[in-house]
C-alpha positions, 0 to 999 in steps of 0.5 A: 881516742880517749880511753874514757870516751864513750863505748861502742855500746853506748854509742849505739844506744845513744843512736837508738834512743837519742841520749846516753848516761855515762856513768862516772865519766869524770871522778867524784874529785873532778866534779867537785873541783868543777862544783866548788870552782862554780860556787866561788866565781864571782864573774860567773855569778855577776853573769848570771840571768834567770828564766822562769817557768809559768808559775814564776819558779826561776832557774839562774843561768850563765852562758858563754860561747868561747870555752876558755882556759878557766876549769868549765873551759877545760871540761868541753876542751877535755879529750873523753868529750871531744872524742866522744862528741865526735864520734857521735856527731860524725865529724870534727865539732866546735864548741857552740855554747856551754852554761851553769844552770843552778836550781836552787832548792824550793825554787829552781823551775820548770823547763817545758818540752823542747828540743835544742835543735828547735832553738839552732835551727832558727840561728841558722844552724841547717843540719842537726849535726849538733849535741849537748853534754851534761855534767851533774854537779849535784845530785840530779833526781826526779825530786829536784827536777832532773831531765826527763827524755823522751826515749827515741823522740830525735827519729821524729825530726825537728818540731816546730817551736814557739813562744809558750808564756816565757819559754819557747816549747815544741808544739803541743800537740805533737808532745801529746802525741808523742807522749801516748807513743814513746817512754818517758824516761827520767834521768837521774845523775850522780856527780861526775855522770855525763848525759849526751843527747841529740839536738832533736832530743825532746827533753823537759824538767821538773821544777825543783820542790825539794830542800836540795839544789841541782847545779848542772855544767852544759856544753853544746857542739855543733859539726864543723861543715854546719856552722851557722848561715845567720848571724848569730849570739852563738858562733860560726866554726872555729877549732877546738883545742882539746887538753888531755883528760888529767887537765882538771886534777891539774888545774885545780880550782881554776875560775874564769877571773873575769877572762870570760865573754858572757853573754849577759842577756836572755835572748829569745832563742827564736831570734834569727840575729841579734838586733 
């Protein structure tokens, strides 16, 4: 087990209340390889595809499913995530997917509230085995629409989602229910903190009004006995490498180089198979 994987302590309060931050997890030093390594791939940003928000704000994403050798691959194979998604998952996980999304400043939007397993279930995914890492590349604040939690809200279960103008959301209703009962709680972040959540964990952000950007790195797990019975855009099992924590100062600025599968496409996430 890595000694910078999550606490005991943290660990229950991830079970308690759907996610947890770990504080500095990754060194201001490796957020800023990882941070300048983003700014500079061109194949990441030839990747890219946005999403709007109903007022037509957009957040650029990239999205991959294969983690790779490239410094992003190294942060979801590094041991202290491995190790962590593990223990909280339960068993030996996989890499499902991992994404740069970039609000920009004045413009980066709005996600409404959603839960990740909303999306997996429909790829087939049975059991919500499944969690999301995320590490701030920026300073993420309740100014430039950092994550807002729903403290709790993974005991609900999955809601049902559905298509909300051009985002896929939980149903209403129940969010308004949800919100008169449990604490809104937003998540603010400094380079190098790592949030964990539940794949049932509602979640939402605000858009981004201020002169200051959010770039955030994404990574998705899923349990190995829950690999998807649909096809799928994102994958079925198969093993994960992890490299010891000191790959990232190793490595340097380390870029895809064009190496990396992106999928260069704004699925539905609500699709069953791909067509």
């Amino acid at each position: 087990m890595s000694p910078l994987a999550l606490t005991a302590e943290q660990i229950a309060d991830f079970h308690r209340d759907g996610f947890v931050v770990a504080r500095g997890m990754f060194s201001s030093e490796e957020a800023a390889l990882i941070r300048k390594t983003a700014e500079v791939d061109d194949s990441l940003h030839q990747a890219a595809y946005f999403r709007s928000d109903s007022t037509g704000s957009k957040t650029r994403m990239t999205v991959w499913n294969e983690p790779g050798d490239d410094i992003f691959g190294l942060f979801s194979r590094s041991a202290r995530i491995v190790d962590s998604m593990e223990t909280l998952i339960g068993e030996e996980v996989y890499h499902y997917n991992s994404k740069l999304n970039a609000k920009e400043p004045f413009e980066g939007g709005a996600w409404e509230w959603h839960q990740d397993y909303g999306y997996w279930y429909a790829s087939g995914c049975l059991f919500p085995r499944m969690a999301t890492c995320i590490l701030a590349l920026d300073a993420s604040t309740k100014e430039n629409g950092c994550l807002q939690m729903l403290k709790g809200s993974h005991l609900a279960g999955r809601i049902d989602h559905a298509l909300s103008g051009k985002q896929v959301s939980a149903d209403q209703k129940r969010i308004d229910y949800l919100l008169e009962k449990l604490e809104r709680v937003y998540v603010e972040q400094q380079p190098g903190d790592v949030l964990f959540f539940h794949a049932n964990m509602l979640h939402a952000s605000s858009a981004n009004a201020s002169a200051k950007r959010r770039w955030v790195l994404i990574s998705c797990y899923n349990g190995r006995s829950n690999s998807p019975v649909l096809k799928h855009h994102h994958p079925e099992y198969s093993p994960l490498h992890k490299v010891p924590d000191s790959a990232i100062l190793e490595a340097g600025i380390k870029p895809t180089a064009g190496k990396k599968s992106f999928l260069e496409k704004a699925y539905n996430p609500l699709e069953h198979q791909e067509g």
